[in-house]
Every structure is written in structure tokens, then in C-alpha cells.
matplotlib code that plots the C-alpha trace (Angstrom):
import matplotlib.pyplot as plt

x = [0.0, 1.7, 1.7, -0.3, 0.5, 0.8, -1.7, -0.1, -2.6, -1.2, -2.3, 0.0, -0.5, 2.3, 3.5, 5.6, 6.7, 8.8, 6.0, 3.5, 1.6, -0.5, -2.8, -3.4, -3.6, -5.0, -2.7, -3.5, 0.2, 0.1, 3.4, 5.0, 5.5, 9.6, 9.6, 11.1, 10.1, 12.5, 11.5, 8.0, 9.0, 11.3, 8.1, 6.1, 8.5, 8.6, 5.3, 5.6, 8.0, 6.0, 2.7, 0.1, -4.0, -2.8, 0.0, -0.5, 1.1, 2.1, 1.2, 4.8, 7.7, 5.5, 5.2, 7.8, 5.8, 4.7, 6.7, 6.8, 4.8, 3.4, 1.4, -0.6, -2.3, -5.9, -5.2, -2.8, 0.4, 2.9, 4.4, 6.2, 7.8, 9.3, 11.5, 13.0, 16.1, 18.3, 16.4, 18.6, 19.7, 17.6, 14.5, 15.4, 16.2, 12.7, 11.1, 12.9, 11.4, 7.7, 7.8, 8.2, 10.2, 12.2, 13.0, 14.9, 15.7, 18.2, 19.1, 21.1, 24.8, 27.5, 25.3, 23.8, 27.2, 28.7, 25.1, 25.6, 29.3, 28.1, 25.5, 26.5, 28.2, 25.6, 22.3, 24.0, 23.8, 19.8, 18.2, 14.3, 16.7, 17.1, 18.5, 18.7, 20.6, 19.1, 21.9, 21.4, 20.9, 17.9, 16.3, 16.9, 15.2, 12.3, 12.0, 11.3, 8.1, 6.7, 3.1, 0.4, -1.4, 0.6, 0.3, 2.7, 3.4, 5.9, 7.4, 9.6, 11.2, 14.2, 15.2, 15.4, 13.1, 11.2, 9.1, 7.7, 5.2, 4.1, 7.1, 9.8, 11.0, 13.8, 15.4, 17.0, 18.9, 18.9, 21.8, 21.2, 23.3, 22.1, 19.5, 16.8, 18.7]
y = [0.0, 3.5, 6.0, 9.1, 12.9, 14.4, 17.5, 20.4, 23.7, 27.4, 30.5, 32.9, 36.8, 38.3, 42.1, 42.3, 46.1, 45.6, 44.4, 46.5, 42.8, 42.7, 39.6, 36.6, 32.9, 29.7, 27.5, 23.5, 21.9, 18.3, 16.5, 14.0, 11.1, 11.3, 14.5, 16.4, 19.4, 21.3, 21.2, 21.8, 25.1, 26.1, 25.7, 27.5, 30.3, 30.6, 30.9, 33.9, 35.3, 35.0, 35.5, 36.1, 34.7, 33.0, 31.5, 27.8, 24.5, 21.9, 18.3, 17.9, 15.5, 13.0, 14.8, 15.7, 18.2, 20.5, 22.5, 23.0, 26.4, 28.3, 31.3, 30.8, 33.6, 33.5, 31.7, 29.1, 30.9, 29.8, 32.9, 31.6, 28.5, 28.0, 25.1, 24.2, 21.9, 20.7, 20.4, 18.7, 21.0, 19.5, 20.1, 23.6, 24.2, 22.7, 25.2, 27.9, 27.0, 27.1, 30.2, 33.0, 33.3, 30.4, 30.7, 27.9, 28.3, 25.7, 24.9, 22.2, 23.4, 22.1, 20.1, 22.6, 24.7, 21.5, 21.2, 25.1, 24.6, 22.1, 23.8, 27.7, 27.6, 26.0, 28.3, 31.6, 31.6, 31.6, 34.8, 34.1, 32.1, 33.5, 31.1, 31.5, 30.0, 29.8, 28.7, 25.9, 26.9, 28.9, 25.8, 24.1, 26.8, 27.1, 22.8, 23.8, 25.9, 23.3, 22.1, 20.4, 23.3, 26.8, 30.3, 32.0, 36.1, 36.9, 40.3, 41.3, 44.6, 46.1, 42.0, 41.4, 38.2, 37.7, 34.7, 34.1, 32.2, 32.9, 31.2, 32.1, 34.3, 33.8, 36.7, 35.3, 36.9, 34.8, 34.5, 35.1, 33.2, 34.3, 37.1, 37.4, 39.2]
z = [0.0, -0.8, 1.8, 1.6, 1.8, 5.1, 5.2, 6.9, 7.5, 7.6, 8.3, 6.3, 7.3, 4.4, 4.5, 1.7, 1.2, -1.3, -3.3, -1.7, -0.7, 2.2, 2.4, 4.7, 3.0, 4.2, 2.8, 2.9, 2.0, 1.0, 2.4, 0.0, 2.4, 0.9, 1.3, 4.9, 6.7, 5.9, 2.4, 3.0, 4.9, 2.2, -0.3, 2.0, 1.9, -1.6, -1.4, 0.3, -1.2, -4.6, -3.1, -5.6, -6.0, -8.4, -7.1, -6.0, -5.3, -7.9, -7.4, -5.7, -6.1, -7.7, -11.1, -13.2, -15.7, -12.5, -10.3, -6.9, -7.6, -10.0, -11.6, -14.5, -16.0, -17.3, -21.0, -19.1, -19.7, -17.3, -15.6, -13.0, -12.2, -9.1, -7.6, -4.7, -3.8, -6.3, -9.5, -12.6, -15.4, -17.7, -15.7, -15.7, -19.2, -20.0, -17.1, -19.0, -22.3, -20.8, -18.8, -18.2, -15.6, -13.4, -10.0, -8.2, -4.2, -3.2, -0.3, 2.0, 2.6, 1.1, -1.2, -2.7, -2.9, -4.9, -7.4, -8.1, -9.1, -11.5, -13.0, -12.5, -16.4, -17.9, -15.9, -16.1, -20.1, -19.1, -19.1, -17.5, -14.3, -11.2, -8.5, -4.7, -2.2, 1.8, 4.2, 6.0, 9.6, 7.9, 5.9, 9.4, 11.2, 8.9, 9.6, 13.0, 12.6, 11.0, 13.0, 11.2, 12.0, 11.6, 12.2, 10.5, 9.9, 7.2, 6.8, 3.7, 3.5, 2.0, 0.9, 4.5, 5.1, 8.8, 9.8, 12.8, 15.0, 18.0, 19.7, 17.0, 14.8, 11.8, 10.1, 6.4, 3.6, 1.0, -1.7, -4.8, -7.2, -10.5, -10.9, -13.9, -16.6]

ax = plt.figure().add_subplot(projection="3d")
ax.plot(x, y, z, "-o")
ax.set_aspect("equal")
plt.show()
């Protein structure tokens, strides 16, 4: 018998004044049973970070043609593509071609220090590509907000990143490796 998504509930109250984004989401994020918490956080972060109505989940690890999220406009014209980890370089090209714009947030440490040094020549020739790097005490950190049941407040200001809950509260920068060009 395969095992089934874990269903985690959030509460996401966003002030993004960057973006000029004020809005509070009730998220419902299926868990890929192979996938970790600190993954899910970092999905739910890129979430906010691209909050938009239109912005929602993909189907998850499961399906190769979806991302991890993404904005459609109204005739089905993908406009952004976000993924999160490690994705391979051929998955990326082929997000490139659909999209608009490609955003991939890596994260991990070393791991994802070594996949960028293996793929850096080959992504920077790609102009819709913009790749982020979170260090890994911060992907750790996110991990432990996760609840089954979250209320989360994220505040984005000046590229300075906060989440919180009512117990803790991360401040992030993330890296950026390669910005749109």
C-alpha cells in the first residue's frame, strides 16, 4: 500500500513592502510522504516570497511536468515557475522554455554549494533564471516551525526576510546566485 500525503494547514498573514503585498492565506500543503520538513517550509517560503491569487502548489515530487509552484495567467500561460532543492539541469532548461520566468531556491549546505558549481556555467547563459541559495541553519530553522497546524506572519522589507510564530522568529537573507537578466 503506498503511503499518503501528510496534510499540513497554515495560516500565512504576508506584509511584503517591497511588493506592496498585504494579504493573509490559508494554505492547505500536502506532504509528499519522501519528502522532509525542511523542504516543505522552504516551499512555503517561496510561497511567500511570490505570493500572488494565483499562485498555488504543484502536485509535488510525484510529477515531473509540475513545479513545486506556480502562476498561471488566465489563457494558461505559465508565468512563473518555481523550484525548490536541487532540481537537474535539464528540468530547468525545459522550465525555462515554458515560462516565463524560473525561480529555483536551493538549499542544503554544502550540497547545494557542490550542485551550483556544476551547473552555474551551464544556468548563467539563461536569461528568465534566477537562483537563490538559503543557508542551511535557515532551511533548518524554517524545519522547526513546521506544525500540522501553523500560524505563520511573514514580513519582507528592504530583501530582508522575517518569519515568525508565536514562539519564534527567523530573520533570512537569501543568496542570490544568478538574478533574472
Amino acid at each position: 500500500m503506498a503511503l499518503k500525503a501528510t496534510i499540513f494547514k497554515a495560516d500565512l498573514n504576508i506584509a511584503d513592502m517591497d511588493r506592496h503585498y498585504y494579504h493573509d492565506h490559508v494554505l492547505t500543503i500536502a506532504q509528499h510522504p519522501s519528502e522532509n520538513d525542511e523542504r516543505m517550509m522552504v516551499r512555503l517560503l517561496a510561497f511567500a516570497l511570490h505570493a500572488h491569487d494565483d499562485l498555488t502548489f504543484g502536485k509535488g515530487l510525484s510529477t515531473e511536468d509540475e513545479p513545486d509552484l506556480w502562476h498561471k495567467d488566465l489563457t494558461g500561460t505559465i508565468e512563473l515557475w518555481v523550484d525548490v532543492g536541487l532540481p537537474d539541469e535539464r528540468r530547468i532548461r525545459k522550465a525555462c522554455g515554458r515560462a516565463k520566468r524560473v525561480v529555483i531556491y536551493s538549499y542544503g549546505g554544502r550540497g547545494a554549494d557542490l550542485w551550483w558549481q556544476q551547473n552555474r556555467s551551464k544556468l548563467e547563459r539563461v536569461d528568465n533564471l534566477s537562483v537563490c541559495n538559503l543557508p542551511a541553519d535557515i532551511s533548518l530553522a524554517l524545519a522547526n516551525l513546521a506544525r500540522r497546524s501553523m500560524q505563520l506572519q511573514c514580513t519582507i522589507q528592504d530583501g530582508q526576510v522575517w518569519i515568525a510564530n508565536n514562539d519564534d522568529r527567523i530573520e533570512l537573507d537569501l543568496t542570490v546566485l544568478k538574478a533574472l537578466t
